[in-house]
C-alpha positions as CSV (number, residue, x, y, z in Angstrom):
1,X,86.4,64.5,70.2
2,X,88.3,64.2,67.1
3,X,87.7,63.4,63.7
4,X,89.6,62.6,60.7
5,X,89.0,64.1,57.4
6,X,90.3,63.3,53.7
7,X,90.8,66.3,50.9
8,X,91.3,65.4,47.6
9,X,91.1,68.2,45.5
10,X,94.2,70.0,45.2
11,X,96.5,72.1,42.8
12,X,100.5,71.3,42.7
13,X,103.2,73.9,41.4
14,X,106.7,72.6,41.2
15,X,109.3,74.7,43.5
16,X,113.2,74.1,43.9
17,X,114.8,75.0,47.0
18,X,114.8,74.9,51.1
19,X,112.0,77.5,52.3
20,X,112.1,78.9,55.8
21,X,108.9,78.7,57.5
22,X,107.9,82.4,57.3
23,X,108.9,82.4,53.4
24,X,105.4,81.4,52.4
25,X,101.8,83.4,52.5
26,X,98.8,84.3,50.9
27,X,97.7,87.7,49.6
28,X,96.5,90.5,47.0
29,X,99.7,91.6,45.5
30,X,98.3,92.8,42.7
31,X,95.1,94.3,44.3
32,X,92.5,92.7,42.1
33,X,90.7,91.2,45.7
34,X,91.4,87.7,44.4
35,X,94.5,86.8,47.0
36,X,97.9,84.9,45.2
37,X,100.5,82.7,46.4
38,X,104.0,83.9,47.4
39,X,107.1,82.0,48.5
40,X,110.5,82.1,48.6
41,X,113.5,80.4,48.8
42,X,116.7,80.5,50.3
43,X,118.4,80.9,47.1
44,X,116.6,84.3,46.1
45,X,113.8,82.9,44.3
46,X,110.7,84.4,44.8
47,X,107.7,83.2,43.0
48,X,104.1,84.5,43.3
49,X,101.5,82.1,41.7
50,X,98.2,83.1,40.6
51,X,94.9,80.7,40.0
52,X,95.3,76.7,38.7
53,X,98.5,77.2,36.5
54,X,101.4,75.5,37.4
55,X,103.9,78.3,36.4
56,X,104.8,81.2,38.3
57,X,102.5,83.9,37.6
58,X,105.2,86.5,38.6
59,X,109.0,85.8,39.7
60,X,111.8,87.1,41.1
61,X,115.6,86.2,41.3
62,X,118.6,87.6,43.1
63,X,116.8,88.6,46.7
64,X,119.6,86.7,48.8
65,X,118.5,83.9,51.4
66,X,114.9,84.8,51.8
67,X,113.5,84.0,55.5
68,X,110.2,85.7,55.5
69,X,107.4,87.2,52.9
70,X,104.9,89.6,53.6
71,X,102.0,91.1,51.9
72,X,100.2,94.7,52.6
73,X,100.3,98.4,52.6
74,X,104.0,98.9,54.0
75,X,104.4,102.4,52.5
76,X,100.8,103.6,53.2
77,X,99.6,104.2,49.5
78,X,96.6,102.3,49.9
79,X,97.9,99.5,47.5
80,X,99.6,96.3,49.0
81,X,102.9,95.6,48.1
82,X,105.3,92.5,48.7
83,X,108.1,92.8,51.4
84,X,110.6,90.0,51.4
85,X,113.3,89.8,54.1
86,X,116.8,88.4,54.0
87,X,119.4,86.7,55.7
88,X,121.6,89.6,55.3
89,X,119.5,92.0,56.3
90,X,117.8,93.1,53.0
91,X,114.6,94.6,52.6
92,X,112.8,94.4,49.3
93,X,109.3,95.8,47.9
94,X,108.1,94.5,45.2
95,X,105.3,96.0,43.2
96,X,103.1,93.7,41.1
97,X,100.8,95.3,38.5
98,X,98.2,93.1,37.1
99,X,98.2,91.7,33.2
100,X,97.4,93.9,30.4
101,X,95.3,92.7,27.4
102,X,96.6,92.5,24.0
103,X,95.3,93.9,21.1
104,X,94.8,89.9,19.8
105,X,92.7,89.4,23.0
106,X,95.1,87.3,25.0
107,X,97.0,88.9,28.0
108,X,100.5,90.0,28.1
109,X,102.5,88.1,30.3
110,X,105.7,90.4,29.0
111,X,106.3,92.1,32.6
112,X,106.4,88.4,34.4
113,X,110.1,89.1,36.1
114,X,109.6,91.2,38.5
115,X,112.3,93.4,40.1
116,X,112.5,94.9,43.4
117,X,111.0,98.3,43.5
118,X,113.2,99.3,46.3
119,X,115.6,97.7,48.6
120,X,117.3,98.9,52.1
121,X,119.2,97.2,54.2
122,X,118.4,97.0,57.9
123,X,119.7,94.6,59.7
124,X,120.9,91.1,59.4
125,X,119.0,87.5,60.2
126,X,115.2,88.7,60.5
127,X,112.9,85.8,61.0
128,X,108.8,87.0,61.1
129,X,107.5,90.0,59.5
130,X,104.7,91.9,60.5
131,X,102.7,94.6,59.1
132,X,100.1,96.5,60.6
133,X,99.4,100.0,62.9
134,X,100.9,98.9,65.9
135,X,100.7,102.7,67.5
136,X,97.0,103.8,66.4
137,X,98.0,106.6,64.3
138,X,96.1,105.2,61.3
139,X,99.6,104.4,59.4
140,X,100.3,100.9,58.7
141,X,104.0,100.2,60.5
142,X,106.9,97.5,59.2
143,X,107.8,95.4,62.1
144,X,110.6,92.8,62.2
145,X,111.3,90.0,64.5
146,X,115.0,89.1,64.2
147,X,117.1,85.8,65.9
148,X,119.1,88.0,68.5
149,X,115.9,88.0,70.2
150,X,114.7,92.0,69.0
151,X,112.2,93.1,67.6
152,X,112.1,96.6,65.5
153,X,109.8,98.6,63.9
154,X,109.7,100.6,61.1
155,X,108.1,103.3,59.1
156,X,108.3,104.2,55.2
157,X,109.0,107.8,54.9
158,X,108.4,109.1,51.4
159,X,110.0,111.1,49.1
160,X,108.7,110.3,45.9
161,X,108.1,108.1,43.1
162,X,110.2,108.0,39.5
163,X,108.5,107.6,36.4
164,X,109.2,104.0,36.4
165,X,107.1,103.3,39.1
166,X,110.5,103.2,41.6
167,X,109.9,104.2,45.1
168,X,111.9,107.0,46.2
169,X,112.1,107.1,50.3
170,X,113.6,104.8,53.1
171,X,112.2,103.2,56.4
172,X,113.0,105.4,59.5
173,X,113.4,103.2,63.1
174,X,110.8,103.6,65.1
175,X,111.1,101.0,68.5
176,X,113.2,98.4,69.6
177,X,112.3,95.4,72.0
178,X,114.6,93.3,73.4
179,X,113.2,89.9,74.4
180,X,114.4,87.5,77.0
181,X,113.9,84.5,74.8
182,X,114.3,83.6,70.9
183,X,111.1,84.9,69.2
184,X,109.3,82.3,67.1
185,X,106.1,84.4,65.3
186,X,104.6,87.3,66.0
187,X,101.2,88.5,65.5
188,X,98.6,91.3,65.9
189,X,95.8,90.9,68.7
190,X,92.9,93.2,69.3
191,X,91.5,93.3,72.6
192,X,87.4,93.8,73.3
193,X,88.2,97.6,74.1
194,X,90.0,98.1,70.8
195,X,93.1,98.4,72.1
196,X,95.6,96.4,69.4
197,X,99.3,94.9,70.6
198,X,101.5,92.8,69.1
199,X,101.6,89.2,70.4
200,X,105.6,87.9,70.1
201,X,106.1,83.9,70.9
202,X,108.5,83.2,73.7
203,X,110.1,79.8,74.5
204,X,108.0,77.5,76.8
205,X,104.6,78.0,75.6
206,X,104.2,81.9,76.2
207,X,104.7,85.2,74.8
208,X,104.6,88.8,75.2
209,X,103.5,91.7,74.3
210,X,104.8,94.8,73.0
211,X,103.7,97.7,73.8
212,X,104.6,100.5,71.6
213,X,105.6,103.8,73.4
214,X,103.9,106.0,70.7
215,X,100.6,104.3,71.5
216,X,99.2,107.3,73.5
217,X,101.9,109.7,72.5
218,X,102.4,110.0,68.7
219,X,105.6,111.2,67.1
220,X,105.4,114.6,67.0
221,X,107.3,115.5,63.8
222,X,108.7,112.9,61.0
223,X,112.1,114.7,61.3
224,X,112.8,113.9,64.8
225,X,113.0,110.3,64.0
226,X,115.2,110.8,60.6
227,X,118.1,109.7,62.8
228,X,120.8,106.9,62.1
229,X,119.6,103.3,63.9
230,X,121.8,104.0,67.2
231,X,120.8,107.4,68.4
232,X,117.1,106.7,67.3
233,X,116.7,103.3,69.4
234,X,118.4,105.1,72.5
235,X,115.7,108.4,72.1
236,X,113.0,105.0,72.3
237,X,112.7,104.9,75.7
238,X,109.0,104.5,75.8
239,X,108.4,100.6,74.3
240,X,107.8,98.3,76.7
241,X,107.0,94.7,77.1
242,X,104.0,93.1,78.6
243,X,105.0,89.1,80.0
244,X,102.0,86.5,80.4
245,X,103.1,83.8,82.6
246,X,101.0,81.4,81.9
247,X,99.7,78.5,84.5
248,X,100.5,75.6,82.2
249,X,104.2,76.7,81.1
250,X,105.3,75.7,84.0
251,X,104.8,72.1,83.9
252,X,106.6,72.7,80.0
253,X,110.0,72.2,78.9
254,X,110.8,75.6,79.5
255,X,113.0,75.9,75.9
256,X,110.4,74.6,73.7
257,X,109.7,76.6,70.4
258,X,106.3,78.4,70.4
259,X,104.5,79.5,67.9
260,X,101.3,82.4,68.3
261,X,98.1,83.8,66.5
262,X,95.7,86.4,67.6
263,X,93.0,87.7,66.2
264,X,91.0,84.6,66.3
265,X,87.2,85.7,65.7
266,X,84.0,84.3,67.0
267,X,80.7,85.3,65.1
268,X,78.5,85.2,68.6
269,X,74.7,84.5,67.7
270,X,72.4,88.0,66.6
271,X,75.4,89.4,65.7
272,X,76.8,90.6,62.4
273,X,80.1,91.4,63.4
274,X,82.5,89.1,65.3
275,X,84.7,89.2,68.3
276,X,88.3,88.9,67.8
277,X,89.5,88.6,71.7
278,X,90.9,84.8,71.7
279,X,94.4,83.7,70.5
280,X,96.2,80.7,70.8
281,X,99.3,79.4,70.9
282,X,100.9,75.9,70.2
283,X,105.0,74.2,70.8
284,X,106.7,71.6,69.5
285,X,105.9,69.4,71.7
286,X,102.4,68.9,71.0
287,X,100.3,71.2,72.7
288,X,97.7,73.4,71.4
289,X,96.4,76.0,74.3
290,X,93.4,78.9,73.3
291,X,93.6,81.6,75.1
292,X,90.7,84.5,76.3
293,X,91.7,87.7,77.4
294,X,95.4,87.4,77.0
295,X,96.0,85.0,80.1
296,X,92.4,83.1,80.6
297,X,93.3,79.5,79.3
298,X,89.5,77.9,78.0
299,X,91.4,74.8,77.3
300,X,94.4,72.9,76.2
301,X,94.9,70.1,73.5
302,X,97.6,67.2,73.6
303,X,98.7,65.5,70.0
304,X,101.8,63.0,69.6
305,X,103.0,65.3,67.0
306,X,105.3,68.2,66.9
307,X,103.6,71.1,66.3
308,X,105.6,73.2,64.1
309,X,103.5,75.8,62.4
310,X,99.9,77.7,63.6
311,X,97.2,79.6,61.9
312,X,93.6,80.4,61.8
313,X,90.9,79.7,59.0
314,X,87.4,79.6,58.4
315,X,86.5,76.4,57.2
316,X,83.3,76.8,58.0
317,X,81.9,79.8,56.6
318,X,79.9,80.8,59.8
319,X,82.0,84.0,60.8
320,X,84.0,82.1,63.5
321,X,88.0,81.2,62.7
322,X,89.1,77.7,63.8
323,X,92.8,77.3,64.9
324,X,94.5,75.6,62.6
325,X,97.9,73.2,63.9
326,X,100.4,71.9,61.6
327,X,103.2,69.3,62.3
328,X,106.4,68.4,60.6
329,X,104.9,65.4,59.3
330,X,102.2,66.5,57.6
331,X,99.4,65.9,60.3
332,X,96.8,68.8,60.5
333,X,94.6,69.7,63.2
334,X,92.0,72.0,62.6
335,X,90.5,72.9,66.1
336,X,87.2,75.1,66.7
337,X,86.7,77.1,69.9
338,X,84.8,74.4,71.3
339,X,88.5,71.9,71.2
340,X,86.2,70.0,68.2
341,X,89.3,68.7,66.4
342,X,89.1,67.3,62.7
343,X,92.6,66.1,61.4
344,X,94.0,66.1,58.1
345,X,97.1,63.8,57.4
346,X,99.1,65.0,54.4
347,X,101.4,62.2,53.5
348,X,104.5,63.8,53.2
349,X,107.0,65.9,55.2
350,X,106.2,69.3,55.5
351,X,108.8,72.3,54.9
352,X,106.9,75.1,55.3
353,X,102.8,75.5,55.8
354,X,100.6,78.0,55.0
355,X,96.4,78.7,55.9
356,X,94.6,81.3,54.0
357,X,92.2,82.1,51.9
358,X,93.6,81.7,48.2
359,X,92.0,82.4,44.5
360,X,92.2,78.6,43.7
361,X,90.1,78.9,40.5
362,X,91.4,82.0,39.8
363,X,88.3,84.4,40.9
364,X,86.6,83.8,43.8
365,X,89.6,83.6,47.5
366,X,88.9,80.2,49.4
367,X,90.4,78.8,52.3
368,X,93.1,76.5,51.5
369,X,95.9,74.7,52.8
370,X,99.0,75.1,51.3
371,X,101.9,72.5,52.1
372,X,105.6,73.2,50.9
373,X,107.3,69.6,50.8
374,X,110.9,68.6,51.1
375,X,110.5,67.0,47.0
376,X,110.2,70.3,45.6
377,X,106.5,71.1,45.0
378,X,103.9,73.3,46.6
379,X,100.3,71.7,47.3
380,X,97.6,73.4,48.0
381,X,94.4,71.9,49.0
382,X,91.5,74.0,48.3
383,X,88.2,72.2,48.7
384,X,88.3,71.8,52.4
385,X,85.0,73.8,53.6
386,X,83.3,71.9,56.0
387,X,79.5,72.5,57.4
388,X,80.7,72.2,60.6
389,X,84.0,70.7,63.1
390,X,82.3,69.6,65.5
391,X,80.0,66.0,65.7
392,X,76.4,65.9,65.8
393,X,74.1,63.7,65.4
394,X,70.9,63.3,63.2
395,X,68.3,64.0,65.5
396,X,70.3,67.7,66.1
397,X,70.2,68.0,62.0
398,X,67.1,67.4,61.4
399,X,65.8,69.6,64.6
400,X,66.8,72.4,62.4
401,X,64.8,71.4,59.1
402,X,61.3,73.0,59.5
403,X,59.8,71.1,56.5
404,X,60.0,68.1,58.3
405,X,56.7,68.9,60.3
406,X,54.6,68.0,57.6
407,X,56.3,64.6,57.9
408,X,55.5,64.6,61.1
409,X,51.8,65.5,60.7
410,X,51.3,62.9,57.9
411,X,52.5,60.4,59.8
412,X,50.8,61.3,63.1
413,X,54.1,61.8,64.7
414,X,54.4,64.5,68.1
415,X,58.2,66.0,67.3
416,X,58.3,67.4,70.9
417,X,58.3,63.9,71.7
418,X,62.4,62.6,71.4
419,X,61.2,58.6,71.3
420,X,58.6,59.0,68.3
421,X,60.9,60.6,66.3
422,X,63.6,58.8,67.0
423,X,61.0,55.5,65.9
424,X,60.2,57.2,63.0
425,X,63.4,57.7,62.0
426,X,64.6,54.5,62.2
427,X,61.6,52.9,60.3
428,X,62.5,54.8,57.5
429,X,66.0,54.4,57.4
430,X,66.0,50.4,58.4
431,X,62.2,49.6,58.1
432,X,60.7,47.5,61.0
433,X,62.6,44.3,61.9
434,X,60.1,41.0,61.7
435,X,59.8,39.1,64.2
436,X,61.5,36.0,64.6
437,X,59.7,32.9,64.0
């Protein structure tokens, strides 16, 4: 069943340029726990906005044609930093340090350039960046999905830090996949066992999964790896891929982009902790497909509207993420587990689209979503928390309001009985009809 919604609060910032898809997110740059916006453009803009203000919080210029942002603990300090790929095959972090206070009171906004703290380049045309421990080793591991259909992985070895804050080290390859098909997203899944992988979108509404060959093995010494790129991806002969065939990619066009999310928790009743063992995955032809257990299909969804873009959110606040579908043309489906679907049209086309939880008002991270439009301006909608996705209906409400039995009692009404409450309820929301004369 399906449902359309309307938000109407929302907070625009004003941003030139074409953004890729992957050049947008949500995070805590500056690790205060309130999460910020960051986006770039192909141009080397790269702007990071904090709370309601429509300026840039922070900026950058001068980072080549920018095709995907990320935000975390790339170098393993314990402090997230920005990574922003290029075209070209540039790697950038940037550091972001939050305001100081003047002696008047007022913060200083002196340090609102930012410049990149260190840069490397890799290789050229990277389009999804992931970061994450992809081998178990407790180290968080840079990995990049590129259009000649590879993926790599990396990992930051240190060798200092200058006074200035600079990083002194490089990133050290680790693995390299080689896909069948062009890679679309790529994202981290963790099984009921605990065992994590790395889910990588495939063409035709499937994906695989990469399988790191360090996963049971760990490098033995740091120094083996320091190799050029070359000779260290021909020493990786342990990664491997895992394919999923699934059922209803055959009846697909086979060459249809895909796009992939894992991780997708459900808070199961009496329990304080959720299960993250669904994913889903959706193509641009319209079809959103959740996923148990890598390759158990619970259902699939049909919209007449390419599906270009797919995340996960809690919109609900009840520990369990809904899927969360965006097309081209600003329609938005925001799915539970249960395939209750609420829509959301925004009324413009969509560049590049974004779900998270953001510091709207500055303090407190809610979920949002963020649209980047083709008229040069960022929207981001951030009072769309909803009681629930899916329909009910009053009698189901009110079954869980336990004050309403002294209603009952005054009014000599049996609530096990479904007719006299459902009489009761009527009378006092439309009275008793006369009778016709």
């Amino acid at each position: 069943m399906m449902r359309t919604v309307s938000f109407v609060d929302y907070i625009e910032y004003p941003f030139q340029g074409n953004v890729c898809s992957k050049a947008i997110g949500v995070g805590d740059v500056d690790n205060d726990q309130c999460n910020e916006l960051i986006i770039g453009n192909i141009h080397g803009d790269l702007h990071v906005h904090k709370g309601p203000g429509s300026e840039p919080w922070r900026k950058a210029t001068g980072l080549g044609t920018i095709t995907c942002v990320q935000v975390g603990d790339v170098c393993n300090h314990g402090i997230n930093y920005i990574l922003a790929g290029s075209l070209e095959g540039w790697c950038f972090i940037l550091t972001v340090t939050a305001d100081t206070e003047r002696p008047d009171g007022k913060k200083d906004e002196s340090n609102q350039e930012m410049k990149a703290t260190y840069k490397q380049h890799l290789v050229a045309n990277s389009r999804s960046i992931v970061i994450a421990d992809i081998d178990g080793d407790g180290l968080n591991e840079l990995l990049i999905g590129y259009s000649d259909r590879t993926v790599r992985s990396y990992r930051w070895k240190e060798e200092g830090r200058e006074a200035s804050g600079a990083l002194i080290g490089h990133f050290i390859l680790l693995e390299t996949w080689q896909l069948a098909g062009q890679l679309y997203s790529m994202s981290m899944h963790k099984h009921n066992d605990g065992y994590v992988d790395t889910m990588v979108s495939q063409p035709g509404g499937t994906f695989i999964s990469l399988v790191s060959g360090s996963k049971k093995k760990h490098i033995k010494q740091e120094d083996e790896v320091e190799e050029d790129m070359e000779a260290s991806a021909e020493r990786s002969a342990g990664p491997s891929l895992i394919y999923h065939p699934l059922g209803s990619a055959r009846a697909r066009n086979p060459g249809v982009a895909t796009e992939v999310v894992g991780n997708i928790s459900r808070q199961k009743r009496g329990e304080e902790t959720s299960t993250p063992n669904y994913s889903a995955i959706c193509t641009l032809d319209g079809t959103l497909t959740l996923l148990e257990n890598d390759d158990k299909i619970l259902w699939s969804l049909y919209v007449d509207h390419h599906l270009s873009t797919l995340q996960k959110l809690d919109v609900t606040g009840d520990g369990t993420e809904e899927v969360v579908a965006c097309s081209s043309d600003g329609y938005t489906y925001i799915v539970n587990l249960n395939r209750d679907v609420v829509r959301f049209h925004f009324e413009e086309s969509v560049a590049a689209f974004c779900a998270g939880y953001y510091a709207a008002g500055g303090s407190v991270n809610v979920p949002c979503l963020i649209y980047m439009t083709f008229s040069n301006r960022i929207v981001v909608y951030y009072d769309i928390a909803m009681p629930q996705t899916g329909s009910s209906n009053l009698m189901q409400v009110l079954a869980n309001k336990p004050e309403l039995q002294d209603i009952f009692n005054y009014f000599d009404c049996d609530s096990s009985q479904p007719d006299q409450v459902r009489q009761l309820y009527h009378w006092a929301l439309y009275g008793y009809k006369s009778s016709p004369s």
